[in-house]
N, C-alpha and C positions, 0 to 999 in steps of 0.2 A: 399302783392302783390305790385309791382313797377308799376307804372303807365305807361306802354311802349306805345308806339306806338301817343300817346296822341297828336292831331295836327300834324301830318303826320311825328313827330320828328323819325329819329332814333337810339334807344338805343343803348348801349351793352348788352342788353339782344337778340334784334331782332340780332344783329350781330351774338351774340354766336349762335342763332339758323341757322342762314344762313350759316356760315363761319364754315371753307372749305369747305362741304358741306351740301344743307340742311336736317334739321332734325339733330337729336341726335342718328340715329342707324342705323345699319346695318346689313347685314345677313355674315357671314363668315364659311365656309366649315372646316368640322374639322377632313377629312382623305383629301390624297390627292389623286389629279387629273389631272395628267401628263400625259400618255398616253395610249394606247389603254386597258394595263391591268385593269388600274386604273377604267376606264370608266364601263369593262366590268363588274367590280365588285359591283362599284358605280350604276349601273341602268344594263340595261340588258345587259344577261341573267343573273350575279349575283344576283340580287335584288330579285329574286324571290322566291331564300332558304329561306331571311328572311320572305319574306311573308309567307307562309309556315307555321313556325315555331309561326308565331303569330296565323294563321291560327287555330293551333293545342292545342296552350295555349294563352291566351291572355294578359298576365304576362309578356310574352315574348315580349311586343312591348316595355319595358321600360330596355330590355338586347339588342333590334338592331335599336331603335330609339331613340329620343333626348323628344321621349313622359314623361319619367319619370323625365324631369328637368326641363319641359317646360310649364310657366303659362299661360294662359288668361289675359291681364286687359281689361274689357270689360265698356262700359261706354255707354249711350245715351244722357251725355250732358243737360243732367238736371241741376243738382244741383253741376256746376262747383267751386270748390273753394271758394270764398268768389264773382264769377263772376255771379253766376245764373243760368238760363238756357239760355246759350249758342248756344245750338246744338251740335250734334255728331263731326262735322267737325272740329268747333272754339276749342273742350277741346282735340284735337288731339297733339297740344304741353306736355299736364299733362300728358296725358299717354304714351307716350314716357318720358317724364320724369321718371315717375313711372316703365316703364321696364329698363329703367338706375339704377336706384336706386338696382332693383330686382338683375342685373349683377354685378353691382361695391359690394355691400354689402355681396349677399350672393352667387353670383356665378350662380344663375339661370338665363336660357334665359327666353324670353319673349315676348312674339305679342301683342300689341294693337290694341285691337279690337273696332272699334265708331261704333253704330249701330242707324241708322236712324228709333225709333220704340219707342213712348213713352206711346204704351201701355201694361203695368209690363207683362201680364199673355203671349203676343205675343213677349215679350221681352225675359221671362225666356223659350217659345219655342223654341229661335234661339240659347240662351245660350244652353241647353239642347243639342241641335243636336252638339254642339263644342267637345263633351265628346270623343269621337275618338282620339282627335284633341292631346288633353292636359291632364298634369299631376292632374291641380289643374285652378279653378277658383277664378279670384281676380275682385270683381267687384267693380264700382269705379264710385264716385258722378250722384246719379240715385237719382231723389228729395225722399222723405218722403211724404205722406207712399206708394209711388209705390213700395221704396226701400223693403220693409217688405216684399211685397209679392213677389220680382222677386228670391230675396235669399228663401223663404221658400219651395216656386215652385222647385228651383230648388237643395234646400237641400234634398229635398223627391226622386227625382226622379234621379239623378245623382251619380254617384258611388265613386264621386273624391272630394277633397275637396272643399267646395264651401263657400267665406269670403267676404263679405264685410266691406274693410277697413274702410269707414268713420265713419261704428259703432263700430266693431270690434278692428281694431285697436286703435282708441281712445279711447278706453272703457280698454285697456290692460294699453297702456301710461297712461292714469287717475291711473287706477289702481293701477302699478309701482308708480307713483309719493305721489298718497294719501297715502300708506303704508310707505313711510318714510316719509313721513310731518306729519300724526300721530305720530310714530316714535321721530321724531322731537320736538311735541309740547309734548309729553309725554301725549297721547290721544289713546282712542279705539275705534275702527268700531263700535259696539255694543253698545255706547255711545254719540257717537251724534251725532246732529241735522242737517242735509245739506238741504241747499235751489238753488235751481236750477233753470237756465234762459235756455229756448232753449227747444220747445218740439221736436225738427225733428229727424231725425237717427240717429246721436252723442249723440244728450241728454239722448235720451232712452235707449241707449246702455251704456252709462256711469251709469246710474242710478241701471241698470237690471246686473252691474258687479260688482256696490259696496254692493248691495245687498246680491249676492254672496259672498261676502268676509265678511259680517257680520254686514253691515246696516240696520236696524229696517225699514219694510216699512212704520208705523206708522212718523220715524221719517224725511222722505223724505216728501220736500214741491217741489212741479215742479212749474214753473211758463210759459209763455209764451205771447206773446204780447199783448192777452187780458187779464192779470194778472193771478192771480191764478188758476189752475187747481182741480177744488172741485167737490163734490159728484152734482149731478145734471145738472152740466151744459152743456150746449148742440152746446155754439161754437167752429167749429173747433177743436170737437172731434174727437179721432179714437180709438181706440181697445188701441193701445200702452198706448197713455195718458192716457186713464182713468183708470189704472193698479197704477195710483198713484195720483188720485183722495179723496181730501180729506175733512170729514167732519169736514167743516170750514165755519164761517161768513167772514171770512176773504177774502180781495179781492185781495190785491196789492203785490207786492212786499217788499215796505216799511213797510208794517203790520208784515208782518212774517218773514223779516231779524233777527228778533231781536232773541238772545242765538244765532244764530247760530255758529254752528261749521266750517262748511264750505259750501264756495258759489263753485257753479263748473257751468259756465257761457260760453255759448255755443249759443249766441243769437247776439249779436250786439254791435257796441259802446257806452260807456259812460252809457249802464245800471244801473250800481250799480254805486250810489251817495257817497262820503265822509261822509255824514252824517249817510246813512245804513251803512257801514263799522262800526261809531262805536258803535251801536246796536249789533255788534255780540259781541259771547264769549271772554273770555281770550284769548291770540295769535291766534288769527284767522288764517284759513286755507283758502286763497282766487286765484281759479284756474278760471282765467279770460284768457277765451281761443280764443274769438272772435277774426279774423283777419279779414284787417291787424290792428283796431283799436279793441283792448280790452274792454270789459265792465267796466275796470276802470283801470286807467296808474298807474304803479306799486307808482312812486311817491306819485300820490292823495294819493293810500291806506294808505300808511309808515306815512305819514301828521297825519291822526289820530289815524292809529294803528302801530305804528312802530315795533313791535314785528310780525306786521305779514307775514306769510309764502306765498311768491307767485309764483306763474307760468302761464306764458303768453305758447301764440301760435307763439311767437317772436322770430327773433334769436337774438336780439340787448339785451336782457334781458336774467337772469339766467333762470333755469329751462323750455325750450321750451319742450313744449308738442309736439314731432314730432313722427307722427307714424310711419315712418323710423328707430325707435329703434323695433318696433315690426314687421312689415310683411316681410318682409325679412327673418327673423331669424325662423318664426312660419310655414312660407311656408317650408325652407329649410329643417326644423323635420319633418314636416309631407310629402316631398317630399320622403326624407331619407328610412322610414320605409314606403312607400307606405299606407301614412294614406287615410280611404275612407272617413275622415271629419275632420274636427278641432272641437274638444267636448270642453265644458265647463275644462275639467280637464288638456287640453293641454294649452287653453285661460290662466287659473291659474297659472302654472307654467313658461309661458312665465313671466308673473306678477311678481313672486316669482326671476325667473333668472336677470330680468331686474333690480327691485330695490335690491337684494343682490350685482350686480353690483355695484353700485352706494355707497354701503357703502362700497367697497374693496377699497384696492388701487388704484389711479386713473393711466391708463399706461400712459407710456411713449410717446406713439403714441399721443393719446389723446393732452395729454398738450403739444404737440410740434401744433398739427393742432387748439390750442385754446390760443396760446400764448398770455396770458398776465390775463387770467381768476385765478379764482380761483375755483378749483377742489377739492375741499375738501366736503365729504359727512355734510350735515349743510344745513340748511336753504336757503341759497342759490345753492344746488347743490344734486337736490332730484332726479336727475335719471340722469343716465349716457350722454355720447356725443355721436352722432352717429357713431363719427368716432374713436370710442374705437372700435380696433378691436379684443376684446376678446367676444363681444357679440354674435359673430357667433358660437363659440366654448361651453360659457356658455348655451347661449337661445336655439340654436336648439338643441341644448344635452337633457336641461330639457321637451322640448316639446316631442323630439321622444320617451325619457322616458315615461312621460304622456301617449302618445300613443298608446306605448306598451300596459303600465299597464291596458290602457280604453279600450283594446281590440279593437283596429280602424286598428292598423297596420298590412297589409298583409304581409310585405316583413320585420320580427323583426331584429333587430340588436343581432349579438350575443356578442359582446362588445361592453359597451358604452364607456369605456375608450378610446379604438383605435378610436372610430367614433369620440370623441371629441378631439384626438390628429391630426385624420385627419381631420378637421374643420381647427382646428390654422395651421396643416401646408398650408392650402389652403390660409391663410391669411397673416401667417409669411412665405416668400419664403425659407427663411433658413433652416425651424424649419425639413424638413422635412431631409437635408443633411446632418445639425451639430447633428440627434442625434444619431450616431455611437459616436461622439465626446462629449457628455454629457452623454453617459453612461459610456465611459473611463471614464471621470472625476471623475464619481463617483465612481470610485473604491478605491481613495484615497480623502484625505483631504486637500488640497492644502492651501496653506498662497498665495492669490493674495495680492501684494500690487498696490494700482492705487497712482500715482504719481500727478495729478490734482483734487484732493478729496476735494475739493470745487464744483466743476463742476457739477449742476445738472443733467447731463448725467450722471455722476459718480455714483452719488445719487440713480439713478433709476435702474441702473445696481445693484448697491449693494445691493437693494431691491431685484431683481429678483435672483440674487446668493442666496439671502438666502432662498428665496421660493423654488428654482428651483437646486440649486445643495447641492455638501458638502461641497463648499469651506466659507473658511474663508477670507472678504475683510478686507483691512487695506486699510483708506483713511489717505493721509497727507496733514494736512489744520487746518486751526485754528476753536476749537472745537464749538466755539460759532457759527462763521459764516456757519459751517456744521447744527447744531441744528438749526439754524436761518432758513436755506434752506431745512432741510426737512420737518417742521413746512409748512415753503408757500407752499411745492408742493403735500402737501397731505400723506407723506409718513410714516408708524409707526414707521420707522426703527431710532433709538435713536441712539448718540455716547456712546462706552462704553456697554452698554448695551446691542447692537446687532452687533457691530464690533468694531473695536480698528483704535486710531487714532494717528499720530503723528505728533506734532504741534512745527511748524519748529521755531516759535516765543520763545519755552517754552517747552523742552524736558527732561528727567531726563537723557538721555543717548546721549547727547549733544557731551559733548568730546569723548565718546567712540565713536561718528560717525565722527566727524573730525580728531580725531587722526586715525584711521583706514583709510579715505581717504586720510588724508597726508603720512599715510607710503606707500600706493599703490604710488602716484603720486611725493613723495619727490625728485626722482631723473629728474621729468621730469618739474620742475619749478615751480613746484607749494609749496609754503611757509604754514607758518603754519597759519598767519595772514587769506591769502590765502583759507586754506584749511576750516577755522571756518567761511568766509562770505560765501563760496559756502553750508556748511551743515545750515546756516541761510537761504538764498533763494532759495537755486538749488533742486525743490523738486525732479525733475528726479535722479540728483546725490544722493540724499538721500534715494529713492528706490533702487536704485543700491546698495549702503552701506548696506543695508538690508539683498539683497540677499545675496549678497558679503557674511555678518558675519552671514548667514543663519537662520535669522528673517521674512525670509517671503520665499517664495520657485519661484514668480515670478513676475516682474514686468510690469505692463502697462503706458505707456507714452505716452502723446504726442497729447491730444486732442485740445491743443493751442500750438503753437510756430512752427518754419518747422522742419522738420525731419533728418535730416542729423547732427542739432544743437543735437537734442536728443539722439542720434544713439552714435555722439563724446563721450558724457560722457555713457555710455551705452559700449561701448569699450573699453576709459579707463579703468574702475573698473572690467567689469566683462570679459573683451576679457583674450587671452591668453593661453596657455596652449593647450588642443585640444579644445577650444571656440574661433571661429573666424566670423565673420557675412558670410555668404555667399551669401547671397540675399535675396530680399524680394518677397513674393509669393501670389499673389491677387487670392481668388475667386470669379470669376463673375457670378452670378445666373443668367439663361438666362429664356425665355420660354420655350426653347427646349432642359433643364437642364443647370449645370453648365461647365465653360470653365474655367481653369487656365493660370493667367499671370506671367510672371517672365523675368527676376528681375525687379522690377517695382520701386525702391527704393534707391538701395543701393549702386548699380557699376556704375554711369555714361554712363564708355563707358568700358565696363568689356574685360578682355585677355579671350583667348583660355580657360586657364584652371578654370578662373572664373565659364565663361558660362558651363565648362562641371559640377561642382560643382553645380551650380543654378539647372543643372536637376538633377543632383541624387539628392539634395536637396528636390526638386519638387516632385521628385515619390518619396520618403521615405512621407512625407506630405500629398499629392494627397491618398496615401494608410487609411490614419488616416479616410479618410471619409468613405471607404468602397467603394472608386472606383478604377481600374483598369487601372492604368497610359498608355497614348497613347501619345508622346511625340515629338511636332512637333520643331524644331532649324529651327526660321523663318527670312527671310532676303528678301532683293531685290532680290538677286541671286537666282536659280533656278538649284539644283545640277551641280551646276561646271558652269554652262552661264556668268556667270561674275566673274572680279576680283577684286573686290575693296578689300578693307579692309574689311570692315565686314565678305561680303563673305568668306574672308580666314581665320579668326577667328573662323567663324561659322565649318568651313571645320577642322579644327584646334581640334575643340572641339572634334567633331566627331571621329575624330581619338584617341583622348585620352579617350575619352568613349569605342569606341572599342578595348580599349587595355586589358582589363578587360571584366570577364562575366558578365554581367548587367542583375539584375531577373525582367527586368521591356522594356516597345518597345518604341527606339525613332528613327527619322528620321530625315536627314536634309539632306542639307540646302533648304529650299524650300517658296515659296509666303503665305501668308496665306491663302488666297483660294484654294490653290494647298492642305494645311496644312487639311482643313473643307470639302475638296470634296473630296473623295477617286475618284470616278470617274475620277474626273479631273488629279487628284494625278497617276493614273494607264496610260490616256493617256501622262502626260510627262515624265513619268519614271514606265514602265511595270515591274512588280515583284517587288516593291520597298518592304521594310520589314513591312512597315506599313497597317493595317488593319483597314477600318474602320475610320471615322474621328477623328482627334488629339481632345484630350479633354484638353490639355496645351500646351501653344505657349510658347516658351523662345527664346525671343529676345536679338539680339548684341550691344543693345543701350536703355538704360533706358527711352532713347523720346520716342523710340517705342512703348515699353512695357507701358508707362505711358498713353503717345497719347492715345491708341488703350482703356487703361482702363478707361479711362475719355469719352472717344467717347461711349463706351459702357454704361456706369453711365447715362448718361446724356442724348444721344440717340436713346440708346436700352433699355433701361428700367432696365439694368443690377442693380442685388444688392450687392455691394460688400462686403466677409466676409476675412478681414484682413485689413492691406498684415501682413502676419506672417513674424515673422523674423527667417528666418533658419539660422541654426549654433552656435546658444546660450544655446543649450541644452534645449531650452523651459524655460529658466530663464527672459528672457524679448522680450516684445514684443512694437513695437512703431505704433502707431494709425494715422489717419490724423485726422485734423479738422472737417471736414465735418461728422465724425461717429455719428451714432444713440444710444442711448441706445440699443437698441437689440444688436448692432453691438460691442460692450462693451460686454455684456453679452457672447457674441459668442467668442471675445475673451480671456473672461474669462473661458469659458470652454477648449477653443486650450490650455492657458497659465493650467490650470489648468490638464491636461491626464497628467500621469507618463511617462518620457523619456521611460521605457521602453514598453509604446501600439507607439510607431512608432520609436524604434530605437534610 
């Protein structure tokens, strides 16, 4: 925790809560509500069908309301954080925090609820009556042992799931993380000896999970402020703790460190001394989770035990036990299939999704939001980040599964594969567009070759190609420095081994690529001295040579350097013939689907017949996705209102489009709002041919088209998949700098369809 407010300072924390507005959330309508019909639908007399219908089944409130996505975090401000008891009002920032967490992660909304009532059995009455309300209950820092009984109250009597995170969830995080740090130390559940700091809700929830998974209760030591936890004692007992009550003389902490295998510390600062550390076993397993000061600073531990495995409650340190990899993902499964609880079997398999996690591949997402970590499954890196966004995909998959299996889910999934492909499309915007275009792909086996195969972008793309499609990557880069890099980021993928490389330093097919480039280029100035320093450095020019002598089937360029430099040699070698560039073709992923831009790249300030090429360009492409090209020729001008230059261009185009049957609707010349409102579109030009808003703008000026796509990138939240380069036959494609790996990958599936799935 930061010390905000401290001496009336204030922070950037009180700011972010204040600024723009206060609070962290808001409620947002999600039909709309414009006018009289809207309304009549939205509330009365429409509203009453759906009542009705829940009326008659009660299943039906999660097909006409927002009941089936919709949580509880319900809290009375007990036992805040590492803050205390608070009060319901003061822990009203965490719980909004935690319905943030619940929306950005896994897409559920969420109400915080603070309730003024700190006594459990009047507390789990008020929860109880919320059941109407919501899909599922999340309850959240309510002290020990009130916490025991407000969830048991209201496990029995409620129909929906009912979790509380601070046992729960840390109990699943523990779990994930001790399963590969056994894992790790080359160690069994079954085997040994854990000693434990913290009797409150966490503690006993960790304890009563690793048990589950295969801990001897003989070989659990609990401890707590007045030391050990043994058979007779009578302070500051309850029912939970004495479940691991043990007959011992033993009193301290320091007594019964000793063998231990792992300490799992859930109590306070600077408990565990340097000296108990080296009391324990061989590479100790030490999960010091107190915040924001740990029971012992990773340093102290490593002083005496340097072999040993740790994980704080910290983000400043590896391995943070946050239970943001679990409740989000555990709600989401059991939201999914209308689970009526989250059982032991569904707890486990989050367990099982989370740390198999963490020993996959680390994504790409991941290590771009942890820039500078090291993500490689090991000792330092026993459970995934939270901002891997395949967790939603994996975890609630295996939970709904569980659910099924434990007979909890009312509403079963009849596929889990679609359920789990529609997870990552909810988290990858793409995923859900490009896969009309990764199933083309896979009908052949393509040769990508990437021209910056150094580039750990590259890297992680050629990981996913090999997961994920049939193509064949070719990176060009010197072999060591590629092995060097996929070593640091985690990645299995070997030179040679799993793709082929060619190293511009040391090639065996040296001159057959610079003589091949000098006879393309010999008449146009280029020598032969010439032609061998560009096949040494020009790794673009060198992918081109490739395709060219048909050693790879298609090129990607252009992740460093500007584009037009890339594009030259890119024309040299492979233009020509009926290969000519005709522009370049941006998709921009919006909220309210995708919108194409064009030419975004390639013409400056393109002629008549350019622009009419860029559309049919456009709807030939636009079709690849499996959408129905709507095609707006955008300008200042407003059919025929002006005459500049563009406008006549634009007017230009149009006519040479019309001169020909075209199997595809475009319009022009018209504003772009005119282009996205049909309404508007029908009041300045009635019967116009267009139906419907334009779903691709092709603009008379690459400012335009570039402007408009950066405006969107940057302040619409737009995700952009290209810009493809039309007219190459799908032989190369040039990228910008700013591309993601996914966006790599995306490319490589477009560079990779057979010219013949789009013409």
């Amino acid at each position: 925790m930061s010390d905000t407010g401290k001496d009336g300072a204030y922070t950037p924390a009180l700011a972010y809560h204040e600024n723009p507005k206060p609070g962290k959330l808001e409620i947002r309508a999600t039909k709309p509500l414009a006018n009289g019909r809207d309304l009549s639908l939205a509330y009365s007399p429409g509203v009453a069908d759906a009542c009705l219908e829940i009326g008659k089944d009660p299943a039906n409130a999660s097909r006409y309301t927002a009941r089936g996505n919709l949580v509880a975090v319900v809290s009375n401000g007990t036992a805040v954080l590492g803050l205390g008891n608070i009060g319901a009002l003061a822990s009203k920032p965490v719980m909004e925090g935690k319905a943030v967490l619940f929306k950005k992660f896994a897409g559920i909304d969420c109400f915080d609820i603070e309730v003024n009532e700190s006594d459990p059995e009047k507390l789990a009455d008020i929860v109880c009556a919320l059941e109407p309300t919501f899909g599922a209950i999340n309850l959240e820092d309510i002290k020990a042992p009130d916490c025991f009984v407000v969830e048991k109250l209201c496990r029995e009597r409620m129909n929906i799931p009912v979790f509380h995170d601070d046992q729960h969830g840390t109990a699943i995080v523990v779990g994930a993380a001790a399963t590969n740090a056994l894992r790790v130390a080359g160690k069994a559940f079954e085997d040994i000896k854990i000693v434990s700091t913290g009797g409150g809700a966490a503690g006993i929830a960790c304890l009563n999970m690793l048990l589950k998974l295969g801990v001897k209760r003989e070989n659990v030591w609990l401890c707590d402020i007045h030391g050990l936890v043994y058979e007779g004692r009578a302070e500051d007992m309850n029912p939970q703790k004495a479940v691991y009550a043990q007959p011992s003389d033993k009193r301290t902490l320091d007594e019964v460190i000793e063998g231990a295998d792992l300490f799992l510390g859930l109590s306070g600062p600077n408990v565990l001394k340097p000296e108990m550390v080296a009391k324990m076993a061989a590479r100790p397993i030490i999960f010091a989770l107190a915040n924001p000061t740990p029971e012992i600073m990773p340093d102290a531990a490593r002083a005496v035990a340097p072999d040993a495995i740790i994980a704080t409650g910290r983000s400043d340190f590896p391995n943070q036990v946050n239970n943001v990899l679990c409740f989000p993902f555990i709600f989401r499964g059991a939201l999914d299939v209308g689970a009526t609880e989250i059982n032991d079997e569904m707890q486990i398999a989050c367990i099982e999704g989370i740390a198999a996690l963490a020993r996959a591949t680390t994504s790409a997402e991941a290590a771009a939001a942890y820039q500078g970590e090291q993500l490689t499954f090991g000792a330092d890196y026993l459970i995934p980040k939270p901002f891997d966004p395949r967790l939603s995909g994996v975890v609630s998959t295996a939970v709904a599964k569980a659910a099924m299996a434990s007979g909890v889910a009312t509403r079963p999934l009849a596929d889990l594969d679609a359920y789990r492909e529609k997870l990552r499309s909810s988290v990858f915007k793409s995923a859900l567009l490009m896969r009309p275009v990764f199933d083309a792909a896979r009908t052949a086996s393509r040769r990508i070759v990437f021209a910056e195969g150094e580039d750990e972008r590259v890297l992680r793309a050629a990981q996913a190609i090999l997961e994920e499609t049939t193509e064949t990557p070719i990176l060009i880069g010197r072999p060591e420095v590629i092995e060097t890099r996929c070593e640091r980021a985690g990645l299995t993928i070997r030179p040679d081994a799993d793709f082929h490389i060619v190293n511009p330093e040391n090639d065996p097919r040296y001159r057959d690529y610079w003589g091949t480039y000098h006879e393309i280029m010999a008449r146009r100035g280029v020598t032969p001295d010439t032609a061998r320093a560009i096949m040494r450095t020009n790794t673009t020019a060198i992918g081109a040579v490739m395709v060219h002598r048909g050693e790879a089937d298609s090129l990607i360029c252009g992740t460093f350097g500007e584009y037009r430099w890339h594009l030259g040699y890119v024309e040299q070698i492979l233009g020509g013939g009926t290969y000519r560039t005709v522009g370049g073709l941006s998709m921009m992923i919006l909220e309210d689907g995708p919108l194409f831009l064009g030419d975004t790249h390639v013409h400056s300030d393109p002629t008549a017949e350019e622009i009419a090429n860029v559309v049919i360009g456009a709807a030939r492409h636009v079709k690849r996705f499996g959408i129905v090209p709507n095609i707006a020729l955008c300008g200042r001008s407003q059919f025929g209102n002006q005459d500049t230059l563009t406008a006549r261009r634009l007017r230009e185009a149009m006519a040479i489009l019309d001169s020909a049957q075209r199997d595809f609707c475009y319009e022009g010349e018209m504003n772009v709002d005119t282009a996205l409102d049909p309404v508007l579109r029908e009041t300045v030009l009635p019967g116009n041919r267009m139906k419907g808003a334009a779903n691709v703008l092709i603009f008379a000026h690459a400012d335009a088209a570039s402007g408009v796509r950066n405006i969107l990138k940057m302040k619409g939240g737009g995700l952009e998949v290209g810009p493809i380069l039309m007219g190459m036959g799908n032989r190369a494609h040039i990228v910008t700098n700013s591309i993601t790996p996914r966006g790599l990958l995306n490319m490589a599936a477009i560079a990779g369809t057979p010219v013949a799935h789009y013409g």
